[in-house]
PDB file of N, CA, C and O in Angstrom:
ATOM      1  N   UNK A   1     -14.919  -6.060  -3.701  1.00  0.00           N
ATOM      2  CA  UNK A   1     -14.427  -4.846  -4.319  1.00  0.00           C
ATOM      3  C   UNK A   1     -12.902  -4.815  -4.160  1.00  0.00           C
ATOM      4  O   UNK A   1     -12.596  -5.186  -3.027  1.00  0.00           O
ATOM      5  N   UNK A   2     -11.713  -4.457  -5.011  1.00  0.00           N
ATOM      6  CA  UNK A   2     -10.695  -4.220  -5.095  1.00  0.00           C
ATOM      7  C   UNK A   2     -10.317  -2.863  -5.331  1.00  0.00           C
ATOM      8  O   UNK A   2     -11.059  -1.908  -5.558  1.00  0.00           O
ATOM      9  N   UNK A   3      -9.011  -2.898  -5.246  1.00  0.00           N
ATOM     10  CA  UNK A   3      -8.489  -1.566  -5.832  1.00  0.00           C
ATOM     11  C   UNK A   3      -7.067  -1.345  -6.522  1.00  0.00           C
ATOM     12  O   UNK A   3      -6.104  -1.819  -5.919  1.00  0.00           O
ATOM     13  N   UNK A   4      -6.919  -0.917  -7.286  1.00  0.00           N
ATOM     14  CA  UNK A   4      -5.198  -1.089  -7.799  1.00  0.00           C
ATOM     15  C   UNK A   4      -4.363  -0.737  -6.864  1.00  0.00           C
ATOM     16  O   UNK A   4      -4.567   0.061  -5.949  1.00  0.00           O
ATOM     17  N   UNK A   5      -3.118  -1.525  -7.172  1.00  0.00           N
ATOM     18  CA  UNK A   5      -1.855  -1.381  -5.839  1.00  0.00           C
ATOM     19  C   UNK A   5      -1.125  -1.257  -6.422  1.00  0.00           C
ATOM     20  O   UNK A   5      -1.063  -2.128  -7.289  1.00  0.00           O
ATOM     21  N   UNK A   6       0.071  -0.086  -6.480  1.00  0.00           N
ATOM     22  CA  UNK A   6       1.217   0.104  -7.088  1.00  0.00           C
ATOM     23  C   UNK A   6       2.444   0.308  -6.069  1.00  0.00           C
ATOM     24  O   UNK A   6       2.366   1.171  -5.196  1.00  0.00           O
ATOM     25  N   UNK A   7       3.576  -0.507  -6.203  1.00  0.00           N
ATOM     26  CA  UNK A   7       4.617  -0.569  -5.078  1.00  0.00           C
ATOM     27  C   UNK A   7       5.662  -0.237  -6.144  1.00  0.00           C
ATOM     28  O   UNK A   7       5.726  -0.856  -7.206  1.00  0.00           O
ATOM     29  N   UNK A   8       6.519   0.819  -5.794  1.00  0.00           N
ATOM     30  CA  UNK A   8       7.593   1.705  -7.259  1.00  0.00           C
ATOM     31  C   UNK A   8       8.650   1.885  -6.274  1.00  0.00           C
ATOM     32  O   UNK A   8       8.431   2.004  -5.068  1.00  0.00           O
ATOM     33  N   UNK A   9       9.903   1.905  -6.862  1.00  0.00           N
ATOM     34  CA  UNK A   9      11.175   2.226  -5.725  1.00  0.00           C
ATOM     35  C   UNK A   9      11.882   3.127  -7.251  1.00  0.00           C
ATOM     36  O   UNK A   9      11.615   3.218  -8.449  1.00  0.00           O
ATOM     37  N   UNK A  10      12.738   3.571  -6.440  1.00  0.00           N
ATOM     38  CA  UNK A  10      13.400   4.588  -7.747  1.00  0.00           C
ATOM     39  C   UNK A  10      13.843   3.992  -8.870  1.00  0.00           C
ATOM     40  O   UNK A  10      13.970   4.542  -9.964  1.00  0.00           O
ATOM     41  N   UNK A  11      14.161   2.477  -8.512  1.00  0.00           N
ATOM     42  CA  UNK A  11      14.697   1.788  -9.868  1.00  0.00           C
ATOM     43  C   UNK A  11      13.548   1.424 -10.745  1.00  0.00           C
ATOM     44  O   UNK A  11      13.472   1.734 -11.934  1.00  0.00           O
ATOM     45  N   UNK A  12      12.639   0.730 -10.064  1.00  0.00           N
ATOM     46  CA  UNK A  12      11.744  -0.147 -10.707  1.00  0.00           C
ATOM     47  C   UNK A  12      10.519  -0.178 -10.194  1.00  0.00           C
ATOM     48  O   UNK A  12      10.417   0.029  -8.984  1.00  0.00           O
ATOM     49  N   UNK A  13       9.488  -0.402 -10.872  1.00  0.00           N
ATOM     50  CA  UNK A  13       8.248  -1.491 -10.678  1.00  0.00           C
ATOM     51  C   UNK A  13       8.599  -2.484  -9.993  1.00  0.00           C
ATOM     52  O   UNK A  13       9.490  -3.262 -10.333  1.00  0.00           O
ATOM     53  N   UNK A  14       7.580  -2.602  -8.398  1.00  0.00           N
ATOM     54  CA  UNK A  14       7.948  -3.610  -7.894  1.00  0.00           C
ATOM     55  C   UNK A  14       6.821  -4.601  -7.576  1.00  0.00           C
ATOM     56  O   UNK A  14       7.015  -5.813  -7.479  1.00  0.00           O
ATOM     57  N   UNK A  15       5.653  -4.017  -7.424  1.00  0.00           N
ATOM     58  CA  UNK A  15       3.940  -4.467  -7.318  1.00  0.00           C
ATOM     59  C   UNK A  15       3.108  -3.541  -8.515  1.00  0.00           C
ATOM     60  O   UNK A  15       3.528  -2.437  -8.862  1.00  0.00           O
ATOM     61  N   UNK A  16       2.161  -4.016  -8.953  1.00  0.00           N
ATOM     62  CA  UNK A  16       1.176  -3.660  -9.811  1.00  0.00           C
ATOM     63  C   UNK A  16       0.147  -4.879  -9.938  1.00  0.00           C
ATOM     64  O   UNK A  16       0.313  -5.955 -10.513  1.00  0.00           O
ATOM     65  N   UNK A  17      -0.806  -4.469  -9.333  1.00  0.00           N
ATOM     66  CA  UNK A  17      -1.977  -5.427  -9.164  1.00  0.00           C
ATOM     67  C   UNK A  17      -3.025  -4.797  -8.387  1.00  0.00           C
ATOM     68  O   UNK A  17      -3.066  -3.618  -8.038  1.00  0.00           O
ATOM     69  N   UNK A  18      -4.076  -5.943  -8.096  1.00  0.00           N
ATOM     70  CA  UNK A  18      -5.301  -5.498  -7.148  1.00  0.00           C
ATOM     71  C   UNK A  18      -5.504  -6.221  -6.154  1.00  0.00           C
ATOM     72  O   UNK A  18      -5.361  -7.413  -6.425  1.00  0.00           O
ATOM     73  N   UNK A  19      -5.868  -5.945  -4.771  1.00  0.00           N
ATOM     74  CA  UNK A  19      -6.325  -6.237  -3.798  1.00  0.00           C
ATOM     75  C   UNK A  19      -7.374  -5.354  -3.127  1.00  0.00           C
ATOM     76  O   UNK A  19      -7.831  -4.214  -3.208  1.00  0.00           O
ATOM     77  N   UNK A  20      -7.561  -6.822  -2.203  1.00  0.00           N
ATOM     78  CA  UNK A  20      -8.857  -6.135  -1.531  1.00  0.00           C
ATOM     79  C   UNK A  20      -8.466  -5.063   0.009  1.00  0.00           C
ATOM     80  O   UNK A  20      -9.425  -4.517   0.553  1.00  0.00           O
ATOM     81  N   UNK A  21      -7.120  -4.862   0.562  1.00  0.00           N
ATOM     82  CA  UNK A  21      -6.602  -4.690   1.486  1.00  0.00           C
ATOM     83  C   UNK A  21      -4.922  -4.484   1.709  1.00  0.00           C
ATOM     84  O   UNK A  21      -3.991  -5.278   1.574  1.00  0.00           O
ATOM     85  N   UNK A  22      -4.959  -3.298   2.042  1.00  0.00           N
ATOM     86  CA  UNK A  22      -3.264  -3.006   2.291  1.00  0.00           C
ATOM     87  C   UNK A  22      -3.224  -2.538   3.381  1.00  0.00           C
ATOM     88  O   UNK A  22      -4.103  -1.752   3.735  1.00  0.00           O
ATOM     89  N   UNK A  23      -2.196  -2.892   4.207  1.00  0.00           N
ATOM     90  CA  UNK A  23      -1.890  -2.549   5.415  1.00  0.00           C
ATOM     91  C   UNK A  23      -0.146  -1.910   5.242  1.00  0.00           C
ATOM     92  O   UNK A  23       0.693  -2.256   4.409  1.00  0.00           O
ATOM     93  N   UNK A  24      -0.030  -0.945   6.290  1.00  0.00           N
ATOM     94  CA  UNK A  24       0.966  -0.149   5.723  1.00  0.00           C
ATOM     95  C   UNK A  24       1.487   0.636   6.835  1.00  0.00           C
ATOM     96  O   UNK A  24       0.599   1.227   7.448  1.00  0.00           O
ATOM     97  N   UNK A  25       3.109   0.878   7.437  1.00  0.00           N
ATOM     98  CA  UNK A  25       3.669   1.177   8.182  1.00  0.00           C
ATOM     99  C   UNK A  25       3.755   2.800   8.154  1.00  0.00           C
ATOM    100  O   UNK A  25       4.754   3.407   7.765  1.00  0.00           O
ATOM    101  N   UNK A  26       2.453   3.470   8.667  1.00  0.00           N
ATOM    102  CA  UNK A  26       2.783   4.810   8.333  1.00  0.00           C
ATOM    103  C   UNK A  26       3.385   5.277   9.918  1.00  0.00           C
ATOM    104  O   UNK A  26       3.166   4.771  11.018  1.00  0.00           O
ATOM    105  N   UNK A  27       4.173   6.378   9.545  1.00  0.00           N
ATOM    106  CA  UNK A  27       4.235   7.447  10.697  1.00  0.00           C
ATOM    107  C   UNK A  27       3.374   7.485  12.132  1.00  0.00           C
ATOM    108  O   UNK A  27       3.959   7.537  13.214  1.00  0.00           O
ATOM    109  N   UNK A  28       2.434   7.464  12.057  1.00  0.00           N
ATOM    110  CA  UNK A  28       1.499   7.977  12.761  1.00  0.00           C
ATOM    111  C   UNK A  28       1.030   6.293  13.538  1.00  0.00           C
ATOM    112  O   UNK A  28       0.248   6.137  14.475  1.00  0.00           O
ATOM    113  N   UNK A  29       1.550   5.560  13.028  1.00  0.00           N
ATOM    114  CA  UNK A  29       0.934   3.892  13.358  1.00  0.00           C
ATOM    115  C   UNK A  29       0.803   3.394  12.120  1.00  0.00           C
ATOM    116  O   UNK A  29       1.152   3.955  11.082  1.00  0.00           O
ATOM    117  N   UNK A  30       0.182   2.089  12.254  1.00  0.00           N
ATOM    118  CA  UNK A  30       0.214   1.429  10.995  1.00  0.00           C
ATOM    119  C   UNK A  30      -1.471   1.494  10.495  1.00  0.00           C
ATOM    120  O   UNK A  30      -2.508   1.394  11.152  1.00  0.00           O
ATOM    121  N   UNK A  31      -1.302   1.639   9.514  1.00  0.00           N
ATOM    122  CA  UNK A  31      -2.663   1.901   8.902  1.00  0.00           C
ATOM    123  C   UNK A  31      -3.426   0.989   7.487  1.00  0.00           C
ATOM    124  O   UNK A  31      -2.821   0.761   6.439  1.00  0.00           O
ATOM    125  N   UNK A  32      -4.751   0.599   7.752  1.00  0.00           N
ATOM    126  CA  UNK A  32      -5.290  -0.403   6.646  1.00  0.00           C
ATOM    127  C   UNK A  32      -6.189   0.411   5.536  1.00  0.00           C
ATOM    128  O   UNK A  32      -7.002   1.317   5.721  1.00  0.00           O
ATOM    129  N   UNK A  33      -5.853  -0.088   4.576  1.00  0.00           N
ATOM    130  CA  UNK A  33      -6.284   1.156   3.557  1.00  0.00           C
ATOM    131  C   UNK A  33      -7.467  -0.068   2.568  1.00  0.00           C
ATOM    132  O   UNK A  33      -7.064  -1.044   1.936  1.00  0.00           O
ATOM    133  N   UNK A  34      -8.238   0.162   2.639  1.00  0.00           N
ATOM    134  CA  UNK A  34      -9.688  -0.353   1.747  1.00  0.00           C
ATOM    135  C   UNK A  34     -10.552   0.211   0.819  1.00  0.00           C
ATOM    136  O   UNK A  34     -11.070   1.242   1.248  1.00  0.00           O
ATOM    137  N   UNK A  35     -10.985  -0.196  -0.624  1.00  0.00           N
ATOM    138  CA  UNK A  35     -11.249   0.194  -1.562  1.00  0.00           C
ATOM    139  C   UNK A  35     -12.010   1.405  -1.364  1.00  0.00           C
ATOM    140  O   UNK A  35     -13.039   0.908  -0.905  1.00  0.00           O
ATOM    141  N   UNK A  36     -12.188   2.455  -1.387  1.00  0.00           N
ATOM    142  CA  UNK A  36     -12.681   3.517  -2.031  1.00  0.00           C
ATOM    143  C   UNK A  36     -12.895   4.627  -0.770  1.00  0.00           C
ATOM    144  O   UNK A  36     -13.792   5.438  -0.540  1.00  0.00           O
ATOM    145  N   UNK A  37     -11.373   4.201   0.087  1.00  0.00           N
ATOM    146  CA  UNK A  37     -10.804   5.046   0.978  1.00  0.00           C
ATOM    147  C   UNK A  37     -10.599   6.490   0.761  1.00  0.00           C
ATOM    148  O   UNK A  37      -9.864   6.900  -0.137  1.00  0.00           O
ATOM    149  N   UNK A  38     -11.269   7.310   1.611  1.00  0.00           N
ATOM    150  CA  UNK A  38     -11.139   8.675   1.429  1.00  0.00           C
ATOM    151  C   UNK A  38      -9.077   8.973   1.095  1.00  0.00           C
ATOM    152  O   UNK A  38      -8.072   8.362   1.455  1.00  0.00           O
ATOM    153  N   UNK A  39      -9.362  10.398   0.129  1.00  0.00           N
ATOM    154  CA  UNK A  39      -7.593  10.323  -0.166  1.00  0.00           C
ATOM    155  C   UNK A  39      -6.991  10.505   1.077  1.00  0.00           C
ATOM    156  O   UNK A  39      -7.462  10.747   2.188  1.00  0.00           O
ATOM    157  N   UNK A  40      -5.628  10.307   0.584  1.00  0.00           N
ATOM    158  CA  UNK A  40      -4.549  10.316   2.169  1.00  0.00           C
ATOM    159  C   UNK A  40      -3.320  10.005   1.866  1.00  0.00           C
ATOM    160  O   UNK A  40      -2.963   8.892   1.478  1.00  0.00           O
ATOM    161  N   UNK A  41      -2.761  10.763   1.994  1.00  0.00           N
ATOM    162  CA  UNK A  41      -1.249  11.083   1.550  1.00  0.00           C
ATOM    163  C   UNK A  41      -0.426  11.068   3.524  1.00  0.00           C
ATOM    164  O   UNK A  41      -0.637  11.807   4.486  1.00  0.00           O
ATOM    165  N   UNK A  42       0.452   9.909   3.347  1.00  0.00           N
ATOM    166  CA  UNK A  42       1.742  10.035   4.513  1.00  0.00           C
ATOM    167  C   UNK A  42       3.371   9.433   4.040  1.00  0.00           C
ATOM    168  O   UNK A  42       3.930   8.897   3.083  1.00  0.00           O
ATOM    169  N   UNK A  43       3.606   9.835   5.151  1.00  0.00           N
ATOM    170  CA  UNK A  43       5.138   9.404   5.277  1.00  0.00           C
ATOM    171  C   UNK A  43       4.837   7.938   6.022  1.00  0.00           C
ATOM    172  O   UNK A  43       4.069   7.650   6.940  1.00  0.00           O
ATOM    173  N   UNK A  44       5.955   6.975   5.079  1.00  0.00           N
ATOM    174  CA  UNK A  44       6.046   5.551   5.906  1.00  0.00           C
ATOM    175  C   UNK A  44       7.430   5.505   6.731  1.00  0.00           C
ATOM    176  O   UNK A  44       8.435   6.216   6.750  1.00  0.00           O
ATOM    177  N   UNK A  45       7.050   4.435   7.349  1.00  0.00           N
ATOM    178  CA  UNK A  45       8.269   4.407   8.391  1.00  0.00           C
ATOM    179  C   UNK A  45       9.087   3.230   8.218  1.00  0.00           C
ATOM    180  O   UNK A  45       8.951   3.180   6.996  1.00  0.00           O
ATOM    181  N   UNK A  46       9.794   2.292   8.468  1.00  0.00           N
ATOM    182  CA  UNK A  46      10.512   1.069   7.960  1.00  0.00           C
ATOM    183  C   UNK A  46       9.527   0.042   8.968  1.00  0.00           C
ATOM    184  O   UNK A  46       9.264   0.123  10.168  1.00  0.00           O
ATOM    185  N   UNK A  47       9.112  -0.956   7.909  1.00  0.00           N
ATOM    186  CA  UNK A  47       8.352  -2.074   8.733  1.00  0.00           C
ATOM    187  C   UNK A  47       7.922  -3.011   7.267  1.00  0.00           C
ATOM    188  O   UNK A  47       8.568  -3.076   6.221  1.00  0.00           O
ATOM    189  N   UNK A  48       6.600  -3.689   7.612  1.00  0.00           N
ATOM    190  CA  UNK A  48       6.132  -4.890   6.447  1.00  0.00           C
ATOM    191  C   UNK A  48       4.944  -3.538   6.000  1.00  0.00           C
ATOM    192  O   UNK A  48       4.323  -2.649   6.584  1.00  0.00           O
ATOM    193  N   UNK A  49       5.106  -4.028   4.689  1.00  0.00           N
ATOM    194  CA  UNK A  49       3.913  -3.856   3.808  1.00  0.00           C
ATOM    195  C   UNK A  49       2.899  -5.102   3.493  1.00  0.00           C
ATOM    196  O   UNK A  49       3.250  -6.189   3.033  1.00  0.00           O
ATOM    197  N   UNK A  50       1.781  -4.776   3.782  1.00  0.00           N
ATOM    198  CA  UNK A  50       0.974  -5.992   3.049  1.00  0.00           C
ATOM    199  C   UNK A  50      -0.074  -5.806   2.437  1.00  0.00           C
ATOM    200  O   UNK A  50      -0.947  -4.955   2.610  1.00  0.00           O
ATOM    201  N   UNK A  51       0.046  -6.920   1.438  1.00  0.00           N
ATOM    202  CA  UNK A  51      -1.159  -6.235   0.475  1.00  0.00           C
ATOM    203  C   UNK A  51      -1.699  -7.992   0.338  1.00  0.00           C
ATOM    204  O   UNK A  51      -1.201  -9.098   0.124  1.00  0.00           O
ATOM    205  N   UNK A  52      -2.852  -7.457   0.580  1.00  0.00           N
ATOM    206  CA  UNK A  52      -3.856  -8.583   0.969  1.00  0.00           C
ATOM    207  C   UNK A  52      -4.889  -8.358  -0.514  1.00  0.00           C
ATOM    208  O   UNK A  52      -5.477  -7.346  -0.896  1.00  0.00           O
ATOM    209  N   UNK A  53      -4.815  -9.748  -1.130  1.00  0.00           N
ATOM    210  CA  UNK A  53      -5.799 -10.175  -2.311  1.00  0.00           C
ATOM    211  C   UNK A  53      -6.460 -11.470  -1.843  1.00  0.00           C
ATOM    212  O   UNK A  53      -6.318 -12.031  -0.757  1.00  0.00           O
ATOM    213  N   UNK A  54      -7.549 -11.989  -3.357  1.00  0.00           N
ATOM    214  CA  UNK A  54      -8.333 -12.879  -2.499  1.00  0.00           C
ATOM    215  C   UNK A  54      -7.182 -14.124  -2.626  1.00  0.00           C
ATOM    216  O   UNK A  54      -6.262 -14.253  -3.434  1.00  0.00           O
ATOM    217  N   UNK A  55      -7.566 -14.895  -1.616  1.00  0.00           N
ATOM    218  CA  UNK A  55      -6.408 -16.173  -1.515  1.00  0.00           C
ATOM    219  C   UNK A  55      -5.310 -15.919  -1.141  1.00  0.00           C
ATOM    220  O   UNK A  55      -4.697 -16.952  -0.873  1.00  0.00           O
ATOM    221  N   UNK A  56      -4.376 -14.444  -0.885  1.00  0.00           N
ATOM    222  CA  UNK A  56      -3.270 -14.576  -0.713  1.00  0.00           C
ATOM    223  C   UNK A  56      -2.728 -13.158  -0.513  1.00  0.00           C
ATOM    224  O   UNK A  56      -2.910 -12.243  -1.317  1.00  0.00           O
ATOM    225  N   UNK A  57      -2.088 -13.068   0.563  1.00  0.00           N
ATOM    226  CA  UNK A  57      -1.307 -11.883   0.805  1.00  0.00           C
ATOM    227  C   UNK A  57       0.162 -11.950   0.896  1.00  0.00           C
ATOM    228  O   UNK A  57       0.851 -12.749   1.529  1.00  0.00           O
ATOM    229  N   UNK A  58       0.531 -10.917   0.112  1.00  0.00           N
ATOM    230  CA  UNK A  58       1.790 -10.965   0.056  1.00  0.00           C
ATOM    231  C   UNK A  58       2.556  -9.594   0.907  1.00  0.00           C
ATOM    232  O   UNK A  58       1.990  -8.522   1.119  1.00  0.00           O
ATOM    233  N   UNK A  59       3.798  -9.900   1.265  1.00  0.00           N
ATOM    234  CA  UNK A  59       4.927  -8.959   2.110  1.00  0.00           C
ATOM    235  C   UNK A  59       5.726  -8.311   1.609  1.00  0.00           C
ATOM    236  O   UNK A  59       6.528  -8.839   0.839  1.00  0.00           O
ATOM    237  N   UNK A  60       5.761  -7.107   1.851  1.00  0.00           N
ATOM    238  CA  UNK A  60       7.483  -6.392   1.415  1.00  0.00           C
ATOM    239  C   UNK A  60       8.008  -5.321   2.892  1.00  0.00           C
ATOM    240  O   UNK A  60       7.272  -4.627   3.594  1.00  0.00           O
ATOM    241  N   UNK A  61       9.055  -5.457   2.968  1.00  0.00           N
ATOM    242  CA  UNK A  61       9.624  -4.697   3.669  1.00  0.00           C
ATOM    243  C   UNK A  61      10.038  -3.563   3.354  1.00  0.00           C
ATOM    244  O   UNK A  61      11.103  -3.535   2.737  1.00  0.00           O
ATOM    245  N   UNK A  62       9.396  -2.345   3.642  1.00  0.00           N
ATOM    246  CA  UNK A  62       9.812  -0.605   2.989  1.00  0.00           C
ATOM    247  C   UNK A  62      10.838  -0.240   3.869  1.00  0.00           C
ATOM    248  O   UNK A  62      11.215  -0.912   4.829  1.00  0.00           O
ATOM    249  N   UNK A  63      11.255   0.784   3.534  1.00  0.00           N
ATOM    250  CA  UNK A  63      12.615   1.393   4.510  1.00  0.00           C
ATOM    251  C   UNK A  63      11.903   2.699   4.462  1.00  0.00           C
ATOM    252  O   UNK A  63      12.617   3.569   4.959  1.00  0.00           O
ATOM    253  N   UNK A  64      11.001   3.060   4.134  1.00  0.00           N
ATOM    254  CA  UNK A  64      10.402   4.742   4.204  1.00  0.00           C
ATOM    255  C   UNK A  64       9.866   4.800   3.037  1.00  0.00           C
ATOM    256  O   UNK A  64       9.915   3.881   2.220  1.00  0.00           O
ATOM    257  N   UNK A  65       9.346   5.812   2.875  1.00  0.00           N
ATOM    258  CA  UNK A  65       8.811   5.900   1.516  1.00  0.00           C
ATOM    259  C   UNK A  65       6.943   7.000   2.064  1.00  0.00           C
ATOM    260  O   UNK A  65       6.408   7.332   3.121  1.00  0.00           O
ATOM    261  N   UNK A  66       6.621   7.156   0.501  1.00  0.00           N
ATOM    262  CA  UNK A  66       5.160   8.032   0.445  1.00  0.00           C
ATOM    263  C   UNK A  66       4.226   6.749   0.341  1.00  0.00           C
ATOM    264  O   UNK A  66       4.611   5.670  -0.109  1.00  0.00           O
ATOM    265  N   UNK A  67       2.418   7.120   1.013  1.00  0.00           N
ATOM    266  CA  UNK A  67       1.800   6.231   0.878  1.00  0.00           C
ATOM    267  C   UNK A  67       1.045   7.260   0.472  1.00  0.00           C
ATOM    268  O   UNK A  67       0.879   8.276   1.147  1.00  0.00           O
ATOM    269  N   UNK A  68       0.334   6.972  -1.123  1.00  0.00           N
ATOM    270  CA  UNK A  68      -0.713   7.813  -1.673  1.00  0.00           C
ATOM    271  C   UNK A  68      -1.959   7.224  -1.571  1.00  0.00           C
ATOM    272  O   UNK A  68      -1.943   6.031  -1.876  1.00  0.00           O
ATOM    273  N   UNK A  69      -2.835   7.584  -1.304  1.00  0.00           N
ATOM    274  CA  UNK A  69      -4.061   6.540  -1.318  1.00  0.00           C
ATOM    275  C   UNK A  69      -5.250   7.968  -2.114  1.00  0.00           C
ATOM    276  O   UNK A  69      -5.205   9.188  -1.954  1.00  0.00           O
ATOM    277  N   UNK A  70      -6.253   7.056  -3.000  1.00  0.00           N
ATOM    278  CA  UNK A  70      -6.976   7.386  -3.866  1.00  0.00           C
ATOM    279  C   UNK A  70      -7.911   6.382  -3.854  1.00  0.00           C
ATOM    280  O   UNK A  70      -7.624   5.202  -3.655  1.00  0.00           O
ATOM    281  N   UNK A  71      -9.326   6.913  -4.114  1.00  0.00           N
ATOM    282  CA  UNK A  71     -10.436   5.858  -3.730  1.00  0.00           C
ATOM    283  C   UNK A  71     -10.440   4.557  -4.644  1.00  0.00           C
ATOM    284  O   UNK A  71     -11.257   3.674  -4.382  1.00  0.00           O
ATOM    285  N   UNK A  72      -9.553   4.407  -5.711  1.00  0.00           N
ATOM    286  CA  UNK A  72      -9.694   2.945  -6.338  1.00  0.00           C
ATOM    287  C   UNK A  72      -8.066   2.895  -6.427  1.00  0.00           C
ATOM    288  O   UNK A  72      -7.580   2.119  -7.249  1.00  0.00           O
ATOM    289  N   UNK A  73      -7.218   3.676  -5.632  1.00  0.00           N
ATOM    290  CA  UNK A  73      -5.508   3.289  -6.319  1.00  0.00           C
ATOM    291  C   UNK A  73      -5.076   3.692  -4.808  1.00  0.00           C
ATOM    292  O   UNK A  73      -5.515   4.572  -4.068  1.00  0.00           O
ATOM    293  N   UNK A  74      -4.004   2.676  -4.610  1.00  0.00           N
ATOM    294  CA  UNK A  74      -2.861   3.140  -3.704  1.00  0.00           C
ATOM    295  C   UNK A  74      -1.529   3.335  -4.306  1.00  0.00           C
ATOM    296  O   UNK A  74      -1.421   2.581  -5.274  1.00  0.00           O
ATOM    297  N   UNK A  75      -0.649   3.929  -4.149  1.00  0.00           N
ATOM    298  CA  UNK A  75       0.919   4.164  -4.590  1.00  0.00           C
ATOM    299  C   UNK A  75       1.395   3.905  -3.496  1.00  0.00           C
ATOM    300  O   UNK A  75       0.585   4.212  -2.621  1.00  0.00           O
ATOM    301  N   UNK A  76       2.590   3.365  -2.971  1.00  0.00           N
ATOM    302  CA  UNK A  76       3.974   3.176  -2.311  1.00  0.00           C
ATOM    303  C   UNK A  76       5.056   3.923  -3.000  1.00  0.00           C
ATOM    304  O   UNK A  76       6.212   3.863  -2.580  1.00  0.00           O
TER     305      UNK A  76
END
């Protein structure tokens, strides 16, 4: 099962795709977010983003930012 991943900064589109797994530098600790995750809205903190698909996970480094989560969509 997947879920759409959207990573947006004020300029641009920076991720748009699906994975099975995002892991994510919130506030509170770091937190793994999986398809059809109850909603959940936080504040991120500066660290790695990862968004884990099949075969391959990829990295970004946030400086802060909102983490929206929705049972088939995440936003950054």
């Amino acid at each position: 099962m997947v879920m759409r991943v959207d990573v947006v900064s004020l300029e641009a589109s920076i991720f748009t795709g699906e994975a099975e797994m995002v892991f994510a530098p919130a506030e509170g600790g770091e937190v793994g977010i999986a398809p059809r995750h109850a909603p959940f809205l936080t504040r991120l903190k500066p660290g790695e983003l990862r968004i884990q698909m099949p075969g391959e996970t990829l990295s970004f480094f946030v400086s802060g930012g909102i983490l929206e989560v929705q049972p088939h969509q995440v936003t950054v």
